[in-house]
C-alpha distance (Angstrom), angle and dihedral (degrees) to the residues before:
residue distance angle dihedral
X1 . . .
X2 3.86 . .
X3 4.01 118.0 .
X4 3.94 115.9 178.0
X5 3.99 112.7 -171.5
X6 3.64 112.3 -103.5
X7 3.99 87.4 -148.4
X8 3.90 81.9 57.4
X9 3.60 112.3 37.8
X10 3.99 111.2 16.1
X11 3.91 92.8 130.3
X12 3.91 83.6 58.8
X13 3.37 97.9 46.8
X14 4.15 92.2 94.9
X15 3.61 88.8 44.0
X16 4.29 85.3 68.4
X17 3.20 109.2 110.8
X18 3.90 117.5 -131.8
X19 3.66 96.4 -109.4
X20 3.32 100.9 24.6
X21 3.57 107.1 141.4
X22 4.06 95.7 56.6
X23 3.99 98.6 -159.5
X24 3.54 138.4 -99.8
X25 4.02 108.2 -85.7
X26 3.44 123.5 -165.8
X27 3.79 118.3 -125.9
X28 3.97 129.5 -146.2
X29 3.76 117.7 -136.9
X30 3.87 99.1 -49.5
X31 3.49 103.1 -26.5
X32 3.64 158.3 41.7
X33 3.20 135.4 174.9
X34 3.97 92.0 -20.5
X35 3.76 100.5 -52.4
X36 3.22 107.9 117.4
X37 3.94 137.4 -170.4
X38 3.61 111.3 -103.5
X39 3.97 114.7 -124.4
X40 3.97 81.7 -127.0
X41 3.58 95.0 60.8
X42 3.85 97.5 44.5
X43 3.77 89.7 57.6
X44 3.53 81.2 56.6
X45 3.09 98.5 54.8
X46 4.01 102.5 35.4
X47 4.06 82.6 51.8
X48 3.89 90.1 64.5
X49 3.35 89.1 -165.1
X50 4.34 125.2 139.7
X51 4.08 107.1 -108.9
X52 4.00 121.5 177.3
X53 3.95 99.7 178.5
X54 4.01 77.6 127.8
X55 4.01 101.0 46.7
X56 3.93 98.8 -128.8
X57 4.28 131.5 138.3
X58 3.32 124.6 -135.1
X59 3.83 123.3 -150.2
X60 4.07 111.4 -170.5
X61 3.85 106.1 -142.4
X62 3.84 99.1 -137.9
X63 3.97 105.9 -137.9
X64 3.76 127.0 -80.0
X65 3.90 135.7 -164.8
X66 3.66 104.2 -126.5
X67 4.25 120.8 -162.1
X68 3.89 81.0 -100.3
X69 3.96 87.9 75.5
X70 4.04 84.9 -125.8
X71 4.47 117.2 116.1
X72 4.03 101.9 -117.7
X73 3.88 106.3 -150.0
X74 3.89 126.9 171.4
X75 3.87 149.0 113.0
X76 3.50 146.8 -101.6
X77 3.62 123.4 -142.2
X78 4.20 129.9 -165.1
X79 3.91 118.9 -163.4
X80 3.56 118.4 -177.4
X81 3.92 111.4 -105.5
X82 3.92 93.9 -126.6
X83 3.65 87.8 56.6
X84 3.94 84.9 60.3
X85 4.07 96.7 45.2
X86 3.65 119.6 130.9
X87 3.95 132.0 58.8
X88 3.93 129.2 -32.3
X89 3.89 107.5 -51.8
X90 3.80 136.7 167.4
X91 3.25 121.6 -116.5
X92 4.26 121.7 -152.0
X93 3.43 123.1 -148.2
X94 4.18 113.8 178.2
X95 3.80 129.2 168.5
X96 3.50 135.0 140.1
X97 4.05 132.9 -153.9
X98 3.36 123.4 -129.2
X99 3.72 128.8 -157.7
X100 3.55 118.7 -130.4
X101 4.14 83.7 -147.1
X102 4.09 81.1 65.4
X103 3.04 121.4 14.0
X104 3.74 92.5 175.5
X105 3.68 97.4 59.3
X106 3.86 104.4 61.4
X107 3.97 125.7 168.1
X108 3.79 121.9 -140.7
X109 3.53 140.7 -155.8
X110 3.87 145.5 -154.8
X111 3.25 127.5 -153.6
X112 4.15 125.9 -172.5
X113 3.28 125.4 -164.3
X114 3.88 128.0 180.0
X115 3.25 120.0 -144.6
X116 3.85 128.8 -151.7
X117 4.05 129.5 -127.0
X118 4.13 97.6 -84.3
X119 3.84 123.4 -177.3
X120 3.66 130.9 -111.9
X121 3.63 92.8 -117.5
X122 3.89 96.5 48.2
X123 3.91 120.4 145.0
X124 3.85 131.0 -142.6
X125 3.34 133.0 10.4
X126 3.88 138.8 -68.0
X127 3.85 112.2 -125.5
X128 4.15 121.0 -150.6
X129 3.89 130.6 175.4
X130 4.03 142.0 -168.1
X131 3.36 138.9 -168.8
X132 3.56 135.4 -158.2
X133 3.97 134.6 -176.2
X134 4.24 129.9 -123.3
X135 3.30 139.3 168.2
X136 4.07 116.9 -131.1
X137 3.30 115.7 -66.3
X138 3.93 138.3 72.6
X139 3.95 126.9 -47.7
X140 4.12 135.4 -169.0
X141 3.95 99.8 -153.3
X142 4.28 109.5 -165.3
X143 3.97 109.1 -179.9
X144 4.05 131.5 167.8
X145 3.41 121.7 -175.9
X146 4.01 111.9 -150.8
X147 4.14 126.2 -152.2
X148 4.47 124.1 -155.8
X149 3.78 83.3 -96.4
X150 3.82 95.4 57.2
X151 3.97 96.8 -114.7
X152 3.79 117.7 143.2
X153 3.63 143.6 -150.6
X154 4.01 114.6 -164.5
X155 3.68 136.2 176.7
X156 3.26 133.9 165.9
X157 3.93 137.3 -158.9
X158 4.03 158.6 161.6
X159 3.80 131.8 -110.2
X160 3.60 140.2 170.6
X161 3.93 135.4 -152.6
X162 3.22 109.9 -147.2
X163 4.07 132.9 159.6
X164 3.80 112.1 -141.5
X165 4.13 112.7 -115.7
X166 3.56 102.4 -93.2
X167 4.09 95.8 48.6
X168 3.93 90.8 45.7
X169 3.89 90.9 111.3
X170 3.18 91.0 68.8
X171 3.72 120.7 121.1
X172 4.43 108.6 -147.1
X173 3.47 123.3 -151.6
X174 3.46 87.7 -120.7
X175 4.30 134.8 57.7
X176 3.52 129.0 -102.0
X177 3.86 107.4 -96.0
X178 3.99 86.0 12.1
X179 4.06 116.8 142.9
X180 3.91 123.2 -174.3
X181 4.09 137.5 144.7
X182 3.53 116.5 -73.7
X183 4.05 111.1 -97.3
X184 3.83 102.2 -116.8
X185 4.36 96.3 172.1
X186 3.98 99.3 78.3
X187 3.85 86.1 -163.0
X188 3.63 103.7 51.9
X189 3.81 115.8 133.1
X190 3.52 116.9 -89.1
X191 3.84 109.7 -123.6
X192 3.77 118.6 -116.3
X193 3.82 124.5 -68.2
X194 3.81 130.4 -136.5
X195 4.18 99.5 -126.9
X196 3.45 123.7 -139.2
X197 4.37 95.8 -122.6
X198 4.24 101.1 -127.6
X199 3.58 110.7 150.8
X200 3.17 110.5 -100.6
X201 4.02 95.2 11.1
X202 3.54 115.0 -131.8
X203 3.90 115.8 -70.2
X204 3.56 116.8 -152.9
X205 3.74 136.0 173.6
X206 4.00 125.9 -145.0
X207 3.56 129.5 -158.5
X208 3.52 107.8 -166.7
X209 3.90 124.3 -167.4
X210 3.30 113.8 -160.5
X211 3.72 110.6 -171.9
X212 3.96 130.5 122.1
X213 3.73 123.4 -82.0
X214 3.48 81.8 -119.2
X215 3.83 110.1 55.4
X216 4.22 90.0 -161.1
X217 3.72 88.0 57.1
X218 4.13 107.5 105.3
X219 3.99 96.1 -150.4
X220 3.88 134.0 32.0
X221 3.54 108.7 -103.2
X222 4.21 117.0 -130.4
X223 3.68 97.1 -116.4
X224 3.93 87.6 53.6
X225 3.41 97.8 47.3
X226 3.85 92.0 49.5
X227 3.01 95.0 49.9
X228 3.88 102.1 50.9
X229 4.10 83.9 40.6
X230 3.96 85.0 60.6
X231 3.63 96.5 49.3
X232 3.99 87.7 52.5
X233 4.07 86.8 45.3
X234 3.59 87.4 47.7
X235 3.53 94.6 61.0
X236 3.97 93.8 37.8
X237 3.26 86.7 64.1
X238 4.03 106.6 50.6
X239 3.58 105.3 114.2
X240 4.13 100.4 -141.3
X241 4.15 82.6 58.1
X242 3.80 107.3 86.7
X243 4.16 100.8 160.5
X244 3.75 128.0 38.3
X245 3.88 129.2 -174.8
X246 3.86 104.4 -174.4
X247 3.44 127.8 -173.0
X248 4.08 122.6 -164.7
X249 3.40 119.2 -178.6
X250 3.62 141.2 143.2
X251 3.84 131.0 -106.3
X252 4.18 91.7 -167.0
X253 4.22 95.1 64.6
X254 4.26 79.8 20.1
X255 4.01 96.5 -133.4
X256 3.41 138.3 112.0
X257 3.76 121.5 -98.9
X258 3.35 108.2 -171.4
X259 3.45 142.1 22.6
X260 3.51 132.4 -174.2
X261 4.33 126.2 167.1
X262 3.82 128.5 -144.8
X263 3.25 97.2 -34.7
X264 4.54 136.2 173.5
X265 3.79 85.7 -137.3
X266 3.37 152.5 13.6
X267 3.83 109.2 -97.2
X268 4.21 92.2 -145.8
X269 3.83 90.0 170.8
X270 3.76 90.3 63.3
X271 3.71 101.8 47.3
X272 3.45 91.4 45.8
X273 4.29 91.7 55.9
X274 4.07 81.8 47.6
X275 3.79 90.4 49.0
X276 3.73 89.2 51.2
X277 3.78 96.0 64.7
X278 3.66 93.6 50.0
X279 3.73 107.1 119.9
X280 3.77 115.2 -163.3
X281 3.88 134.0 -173.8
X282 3.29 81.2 37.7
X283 4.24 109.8 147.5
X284 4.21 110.9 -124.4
X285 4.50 93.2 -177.6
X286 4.25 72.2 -165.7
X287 3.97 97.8 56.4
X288 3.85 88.3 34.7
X289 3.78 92.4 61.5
X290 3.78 95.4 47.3
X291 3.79 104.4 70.6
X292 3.90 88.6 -176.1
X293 3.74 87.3 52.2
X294 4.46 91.7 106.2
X295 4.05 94.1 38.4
X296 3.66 97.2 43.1
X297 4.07 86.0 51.0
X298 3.56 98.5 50.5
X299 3.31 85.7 43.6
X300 3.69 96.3 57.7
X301 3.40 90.9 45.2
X302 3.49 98.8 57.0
X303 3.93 87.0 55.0
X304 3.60 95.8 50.5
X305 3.82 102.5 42.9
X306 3.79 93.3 40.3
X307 4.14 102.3 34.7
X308 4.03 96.9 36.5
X309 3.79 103.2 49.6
X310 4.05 116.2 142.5
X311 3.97 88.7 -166.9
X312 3.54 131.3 75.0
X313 4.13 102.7 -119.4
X314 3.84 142.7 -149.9
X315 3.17 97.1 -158.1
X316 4.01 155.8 -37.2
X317 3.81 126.9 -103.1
X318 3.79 127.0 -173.4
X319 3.83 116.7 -169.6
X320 3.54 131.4 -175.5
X321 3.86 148.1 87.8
X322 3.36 122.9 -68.4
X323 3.62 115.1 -55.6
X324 3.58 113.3 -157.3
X325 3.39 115.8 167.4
X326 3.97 142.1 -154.2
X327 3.80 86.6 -118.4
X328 3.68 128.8 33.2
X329 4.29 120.9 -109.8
X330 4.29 106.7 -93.2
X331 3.92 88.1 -133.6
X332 3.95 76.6 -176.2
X333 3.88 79.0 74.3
X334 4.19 90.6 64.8
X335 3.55 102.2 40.8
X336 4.01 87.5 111.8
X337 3.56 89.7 62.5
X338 3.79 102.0 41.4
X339 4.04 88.1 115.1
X340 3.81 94.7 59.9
X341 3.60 97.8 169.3
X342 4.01 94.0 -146.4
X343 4.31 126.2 62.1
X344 3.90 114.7 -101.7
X345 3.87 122.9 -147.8
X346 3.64 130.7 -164.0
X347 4.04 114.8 -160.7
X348 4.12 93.7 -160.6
X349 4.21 103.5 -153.1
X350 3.93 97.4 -151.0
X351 3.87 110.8 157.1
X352 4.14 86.8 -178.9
X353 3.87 108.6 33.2
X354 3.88 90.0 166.3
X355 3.68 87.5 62.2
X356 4.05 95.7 44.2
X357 4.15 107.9 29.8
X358 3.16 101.6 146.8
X359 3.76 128.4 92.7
X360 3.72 118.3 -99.2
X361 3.77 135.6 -146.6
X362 4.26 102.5 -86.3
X363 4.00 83.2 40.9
X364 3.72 88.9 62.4
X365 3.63 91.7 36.5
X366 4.26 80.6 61.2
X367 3.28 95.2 38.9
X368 3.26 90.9 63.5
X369 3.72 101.8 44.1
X370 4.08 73.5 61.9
X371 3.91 82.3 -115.4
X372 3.78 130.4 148.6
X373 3.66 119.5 -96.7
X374 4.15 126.1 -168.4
X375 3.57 133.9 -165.1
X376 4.01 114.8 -139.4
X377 3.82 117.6 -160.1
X378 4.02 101.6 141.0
X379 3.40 126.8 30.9
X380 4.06 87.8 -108.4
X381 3.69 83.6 64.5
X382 4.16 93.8 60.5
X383 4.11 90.5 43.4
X384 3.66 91.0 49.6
X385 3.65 93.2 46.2
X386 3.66 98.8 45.9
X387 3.71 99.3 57.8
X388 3.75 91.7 39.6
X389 3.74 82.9 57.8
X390 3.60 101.7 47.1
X391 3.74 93.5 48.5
X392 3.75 88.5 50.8
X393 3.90 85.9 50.6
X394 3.57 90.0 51.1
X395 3.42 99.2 48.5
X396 3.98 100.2 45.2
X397 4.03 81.8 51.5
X398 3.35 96.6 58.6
X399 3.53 95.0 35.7
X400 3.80 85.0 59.5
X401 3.70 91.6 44.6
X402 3.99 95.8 50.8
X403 4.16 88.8 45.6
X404 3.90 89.9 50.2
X405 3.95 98.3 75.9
X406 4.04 92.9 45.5
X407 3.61 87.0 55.0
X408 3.62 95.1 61.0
């Protein structure tokens, strides 16, 4: 990723090239797909040593747990912009991580990065970035970054990925001593997971609202929608779960987005072409007259997904930010479905819970339904909350299952 200041380098901006930053690729042993590393820049990088014959900084971007369960390590670089001035150029960026677990087996990376026509004269500095993926454990990170005139700038350094004492339970997404690219499609399919046999597996349902944390936002911001695609990910990938129905829709244009029935797995590619048409901030004079218009959807759609159900289900999850609404949920409206024979759940996405404490509308919807509801801020939060979920799940079903044969 390729950010140029706007203070610096607004004339330029429709000089940019769609395209222009061409991605970061990952490379295996020497080569792929005939480009090859030059013997020049291994030296470079074998050397390990700190070179500025291209002025650049390098900021090491110590690594993070993300909601995806997966460390997120990286950089960020500034160059000054006269140090880029001329015509259209490429610029090379190459490193590779090494695990201190192997230190013979190391994974590289290239980076390229066009770069627009920039005057002589030009002021400030361009600012770039990468990421990379690990598992916990120790890393050796050499990287050189390469301009048309074959200066470089190289740095090297050492990180660790590590989970704190209390989260060390946790199971990643990703291996101990692991390294691989950086997933940038959120709605990628999820590869295929090894299921836990029960007979019947567990059969859950999700309702999924995906809205903003703020409802007067017009557009779903990235780190949202990650973050409510991982909790949905999180549960596709529980092994005791073996059919999903999930739901997503949206209580701001109150519809339903998405729809998919009974399913093995989650189909992620398709709700994330459905998400793409959704249009928010979007004026309805029809919607804006009916201030009921949000409760008496949810409402509805709590009857329907929880009273109409063809299936036999494990369980109910909502998902979703906060929902609070103009007008408060008529729980009078779910009184004929206040012996729901199946536990509900409610993972609560709240990245500032000081700021929003209070309960909102699907939380009292749950609470009613005397279900479980969980507030996820970090991604320890979702992990926690998954597995206490499943077990309760698990339990309640064969609860259910051992009460069934006295009752006969």
């Amino acid at each position: 990723m390729a950010t140029w200041p706007a203070r610096a380098v607004f004339a330029l901006s429709l000089l940019w090239l769609p395209g222009s930053c061409l991605g970061q690729s990952l490379l295996t042993g020497n080569s792929l797909g005939g480009v090859r590393i030059l013997n020049s820049d291994m030296a470079i990088l074998e050397a390990g040593e700190t070179r500025k014959d291209l002025p650049c900084t390098v900021t090491p971007v110590r690594p993070a747990i993300g909601f995806d369960l997966r460390f997120h390590g990286g950089y960020d670089i500034t160059v000054p912009l006269r140090e880029l001035s001329g015509g259209e150029s490429i610029l090379t960026i190459l490193f590779r991580v090494i695990p201190e677990s192997r230190k013979d087996d190391p994974v590289y990376f290239i980076h390229r990065i066009r770069v627009p026509e920039i005057a002589e004269d030009a002021k400030g500095d361009a600012y770039l970035s990468g990421t990379f993926d690990v598992g916990e454990g120790k890393y050796r990170i050499d990287w050189l970054m390469r301009d048309r005139t074959e200066r470089v700038c190289a740095h090297s350094w050492d990180i660790e990925a590590a989970l704190p004492a209390r989260e060390r339970q946790m199971q990643l997404a990703i291996a101990p001593g692991e390294v691989q690219p950086t997933q940038r499609e959120v709605f990628e399919d999820e590869p295929p997971v090894a299921r836990i046999q029960e007979q019947p597996p567990l059969n859950v349902k999700v309702l999924l609202n995906f809205a903003p944390q703020d409802n007067r936002s017009a557009a779903l911001q990235p780190l949202d929608t990650a973050a409510l695609v991982s909790i949905l990910r999180s549960i596709a990938r529980e092994p005791r779960i073996g059919k999903f129905t999930v739901v997503a829709f949206n209580l701001q244009e109150q519809k339903v987005i998405h729809r998919q029935e009974d399913a093995d797995k989650i189909d992620f590619p398709k709700l994330g072409q459905a998400l793409s048409n959704l249009k928010l901030g979007t004026v309805d004079l029809q919607r804006l007259a009916n201030k009921r218009g949000e409760s008496e959807f949810l409402a509805n759609l709590i009857r329907q997904e929880l009273s109409e159900d063809k299936s036999p289900r494990d369980a109910v999850i909502f998902a979703g930010p906060k929902a609070m609404l103009e007008s408060n949920l008529q729980l009078d409206m779910l009184k004929d479905l206040s012996d729901v024979q199946v536990p509900v759940f409610y993972m609560n996405y709240n990245s500032n819970p000081q700021a929003v404490p209070w309960r909102d509308s699907i939380g009292n919807a749950v609470k009613f339904f005397k279900g479980y509801e969980y507030t996820i801020t970090r991604p320890r939060d979702l992990w926690f909350a998954i597995s206490e979920m499943v077990s309760r799940i698990v339990n309640f079903k064969h609860g259910r299952s051992a009460a069934s044969p006295q009752s006969q």
